[in-house]
N, C-alpha and C positions, 0 to 999 in steps of 0.2 A: 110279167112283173119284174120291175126293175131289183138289185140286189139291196138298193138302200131306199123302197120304199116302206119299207118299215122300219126304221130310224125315221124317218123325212114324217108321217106318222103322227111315233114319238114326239117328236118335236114341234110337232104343229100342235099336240093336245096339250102339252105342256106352257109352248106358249099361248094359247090361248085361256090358259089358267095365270098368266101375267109373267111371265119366265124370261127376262129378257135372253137371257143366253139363249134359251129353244128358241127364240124367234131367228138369231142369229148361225144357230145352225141350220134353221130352215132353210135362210138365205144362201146361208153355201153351198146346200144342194141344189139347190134350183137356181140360183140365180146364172152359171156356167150356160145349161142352154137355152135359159130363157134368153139372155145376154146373145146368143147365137142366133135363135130366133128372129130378135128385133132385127140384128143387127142385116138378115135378110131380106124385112121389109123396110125399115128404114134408116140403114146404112150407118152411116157418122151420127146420126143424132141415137142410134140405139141406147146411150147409158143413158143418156135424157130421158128418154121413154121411158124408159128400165125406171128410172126413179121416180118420174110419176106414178109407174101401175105400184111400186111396193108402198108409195104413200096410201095409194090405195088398200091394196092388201093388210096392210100394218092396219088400216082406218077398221074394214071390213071382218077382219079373221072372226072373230066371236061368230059371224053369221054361216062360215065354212062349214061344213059337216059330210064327211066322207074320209076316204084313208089319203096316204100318200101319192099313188099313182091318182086319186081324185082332186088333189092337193096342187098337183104339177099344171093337172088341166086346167082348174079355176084359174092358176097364175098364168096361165097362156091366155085363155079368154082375156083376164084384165088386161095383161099386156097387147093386144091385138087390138084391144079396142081403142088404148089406149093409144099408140102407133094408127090403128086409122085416122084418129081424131089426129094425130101433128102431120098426117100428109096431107088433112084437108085440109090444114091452116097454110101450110107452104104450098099448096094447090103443085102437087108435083107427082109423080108417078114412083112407086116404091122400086127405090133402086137399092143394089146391094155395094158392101165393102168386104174387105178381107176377114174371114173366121181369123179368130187368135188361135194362137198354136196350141191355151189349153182346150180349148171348143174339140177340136178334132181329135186333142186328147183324150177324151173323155169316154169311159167303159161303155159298150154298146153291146148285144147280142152279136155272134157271130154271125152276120147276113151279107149277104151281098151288096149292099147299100156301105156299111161300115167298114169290111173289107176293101171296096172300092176306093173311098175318103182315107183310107191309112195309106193306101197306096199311091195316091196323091200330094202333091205340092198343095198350099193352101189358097196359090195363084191357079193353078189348077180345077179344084173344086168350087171355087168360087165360079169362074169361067164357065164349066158345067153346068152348072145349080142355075144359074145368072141365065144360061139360054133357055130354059127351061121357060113353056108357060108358068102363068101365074101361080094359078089351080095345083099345078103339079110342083111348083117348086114350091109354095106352100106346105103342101099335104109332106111330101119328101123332109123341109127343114122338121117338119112336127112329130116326124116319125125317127127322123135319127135322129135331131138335134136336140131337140128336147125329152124323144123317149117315149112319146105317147103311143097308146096303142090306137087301132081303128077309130073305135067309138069316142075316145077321149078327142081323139082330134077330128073327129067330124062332130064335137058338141062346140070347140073351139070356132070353128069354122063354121058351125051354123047351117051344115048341108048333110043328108045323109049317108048312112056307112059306107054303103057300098058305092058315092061317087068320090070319096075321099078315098078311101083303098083303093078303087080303077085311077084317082090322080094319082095318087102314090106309087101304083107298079109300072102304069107309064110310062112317067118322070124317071122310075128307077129303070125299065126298062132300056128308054133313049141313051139314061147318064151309061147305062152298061151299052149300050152298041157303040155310043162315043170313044168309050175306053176301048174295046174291039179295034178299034182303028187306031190305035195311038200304038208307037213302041212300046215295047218295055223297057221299063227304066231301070236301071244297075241302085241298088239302095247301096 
């Protein structure tokens, strides 16, 4: 459990009792790595997307019911689907762009996936992530980028637990034998 899924919560029960500010704290929690997220499946158009799924989300909330970490995965779902729907329209293959420097910012469990990405340029982890199958770099952005655990990101995904945690330690696997062969870098 993340440390600010209970604010995030807060803020979703509040706004859905018509709060505009909870809604907008909502947004600041989540929005970071859903914004990450897209930005892995579909590149430059990530805020676009981004802004359809919260029209969505804003439209929908009342129907939401679950906590915070339940809260994060509903906004990954809308947004993924929303992101497949603009790579069918542009019939193009989900490519990636640059994480912002606050994306990789952002508080994560001490693991080997988040230590790896600190230890990284953001040219770097993109190039990583980027070779990565699909499946795997998937499941990888859902589990550090946005935070989700197993299950939240294999309801995202639409497959079950244990082929999204076998993408997940894969991915995370290769991105660490990658690293294994790279110098170390003087910070």
């Amino acid at each position: 459990m993340r440390a600010d899924d209970a604010t995030l919560q807060h803020a979703v029960e509040r706004a859905q009792n018509g709060d505009d500010e909870a809604f907008a704290d909502a947004y600041r929690i989540v929005q970071p790595g859903l914004l990450g997220y897209l930005r892995g499946l579909v590149g430059e158009s990530a805020e676009d997307v981004a802004s359809d799924a919260w029209l969505e989300i804003a439209r929908d909330l009342g129907r939401f019911r679950g906590d915070g970490a339940g809260f994060r995965g509903w906004t990954a779902t809308i947004a993924r689907h929303r992101a497949l729907d603009h790579l069918r329209r542009v019939r193009s293959r989900p490519r990636t762009a640059p994480f912002e420097q606050e994306i990789l910012d952002l508080p994560s469990p001490r693991e080997t996936a988040g230590e790896a990405l600190e230890s990284m340029s953001t040219a770097e982890a993109l190039a990583l992530v980027a070779g990565l199958p699909r499946d795997q770099a998937e499941a990888v952005l859902l589990r550090v980028v946005v935070g989700l655990d197993g299950p939240a990101a294999a309801r995202v995904l639409g497959k079950r637990v244990g082929a999204v945690r076998s993408a997940a330690h894969r991915g995370l696997r290769r991105l660490a034998k990658e690293m294994s062969g790279r110098p170390e870098r003087l910070g």
